[in-house]
C-alpha positions as CSV (number, residue, x, y, z in Angstrom):
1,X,118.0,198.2,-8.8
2,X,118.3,194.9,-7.1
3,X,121.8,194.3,-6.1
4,X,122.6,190.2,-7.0
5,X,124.5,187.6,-7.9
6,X,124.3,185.4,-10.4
7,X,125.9,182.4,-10.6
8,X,125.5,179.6,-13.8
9,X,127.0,176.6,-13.0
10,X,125.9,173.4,-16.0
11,X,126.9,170.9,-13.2
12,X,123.7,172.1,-11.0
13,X,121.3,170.8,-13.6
14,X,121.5,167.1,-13.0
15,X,121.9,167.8,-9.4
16,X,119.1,170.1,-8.8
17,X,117.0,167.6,-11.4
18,X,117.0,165.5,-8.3
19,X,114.3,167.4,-6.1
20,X,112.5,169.4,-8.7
21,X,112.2,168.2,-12.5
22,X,111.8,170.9,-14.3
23,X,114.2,173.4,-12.4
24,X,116.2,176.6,-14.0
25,X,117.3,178.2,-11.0
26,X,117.6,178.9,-7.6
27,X,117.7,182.2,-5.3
28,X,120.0,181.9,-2.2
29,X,119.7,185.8,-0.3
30,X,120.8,187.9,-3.2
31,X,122.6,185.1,-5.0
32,X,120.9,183.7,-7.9
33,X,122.5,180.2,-8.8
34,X,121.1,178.5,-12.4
35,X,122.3,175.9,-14.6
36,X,122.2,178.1,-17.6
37,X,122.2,181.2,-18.7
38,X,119.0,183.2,-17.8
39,X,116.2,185.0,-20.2
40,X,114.9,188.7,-18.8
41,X,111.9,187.0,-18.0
42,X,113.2,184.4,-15.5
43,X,116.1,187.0,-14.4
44,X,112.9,188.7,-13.3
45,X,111.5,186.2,-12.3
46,X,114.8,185.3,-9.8
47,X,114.9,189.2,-8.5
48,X,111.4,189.1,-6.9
49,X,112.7,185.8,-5.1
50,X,116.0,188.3,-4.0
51,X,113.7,190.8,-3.0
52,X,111.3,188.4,-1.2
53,X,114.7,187.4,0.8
54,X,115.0,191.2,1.3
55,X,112.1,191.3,2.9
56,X,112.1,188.5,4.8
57,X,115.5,187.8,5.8
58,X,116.4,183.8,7.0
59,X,112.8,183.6,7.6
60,X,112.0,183.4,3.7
61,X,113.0,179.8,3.7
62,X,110.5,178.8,6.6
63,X,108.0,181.1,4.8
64,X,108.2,179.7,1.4
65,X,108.1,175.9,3.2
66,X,104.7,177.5,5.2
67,X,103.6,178.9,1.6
68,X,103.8,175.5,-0.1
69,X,102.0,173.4,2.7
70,X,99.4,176.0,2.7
71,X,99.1,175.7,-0.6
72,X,99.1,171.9,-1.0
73,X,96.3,171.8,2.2
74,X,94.3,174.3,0.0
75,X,93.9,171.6,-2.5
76,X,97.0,173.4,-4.8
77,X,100.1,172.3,-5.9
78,X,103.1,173.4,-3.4
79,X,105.1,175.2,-6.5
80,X,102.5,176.4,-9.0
81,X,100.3,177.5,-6.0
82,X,102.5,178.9,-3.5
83,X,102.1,183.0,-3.2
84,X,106.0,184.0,-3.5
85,X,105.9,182.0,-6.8
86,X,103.0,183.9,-7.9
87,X,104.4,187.0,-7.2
88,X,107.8,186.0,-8.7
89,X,105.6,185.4,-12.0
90,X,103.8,188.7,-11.4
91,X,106.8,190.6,-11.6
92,X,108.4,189.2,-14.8
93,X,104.9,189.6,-16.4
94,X,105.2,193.6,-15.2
95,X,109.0,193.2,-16.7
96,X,107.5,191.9,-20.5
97,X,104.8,195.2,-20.6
């Protein structure tokens, strides 16, 4: 088991709306901050961002910013295309079987 956080603050929506439209939440080392509250799927989905961090340490920001420009220079889009978001899906997908 992953050991998290999560925090659900409304407020964040209309502040987080600022960057990315369509955000839920947002995974800060093992804390997991979201505007509401979260499905199993996304919860999932959040972990494998926690475990990413895990992995990574305070590099995962710098990798994740790498990921997306990668990603956008391979012709992709930065979010939908980047490889920890992929995995991230990956593992909620595993969660739903």
């Amino acid at each position: 088991m992953t050991r998290h956080r999560v925090v659900t603050w409304p407020w964040l929506r209309g502040i987080g709306g600022l960057v990315l439209r369509d955000w839920l939440a947002i995974t800060i080392g093992r804390t997991v901050f979201a505007w509401r509250a979260l499905t199993d799927d996304e919860l999932e989905h959040e972990l494998e961002h926690v475990r990413q961090w895990g992995r990574l340490g305070v590099r995962y920001p710098l990798a994740y910013f790498a990921e997306s420009v990668r990603a956008r220079r391979a012709g992709g889009r930065w979010y939908r295309d980047n490889r920890f978001e992929a995995e991230a899906r990956a593992a909620a997908s595993r969660k739903r079987a």
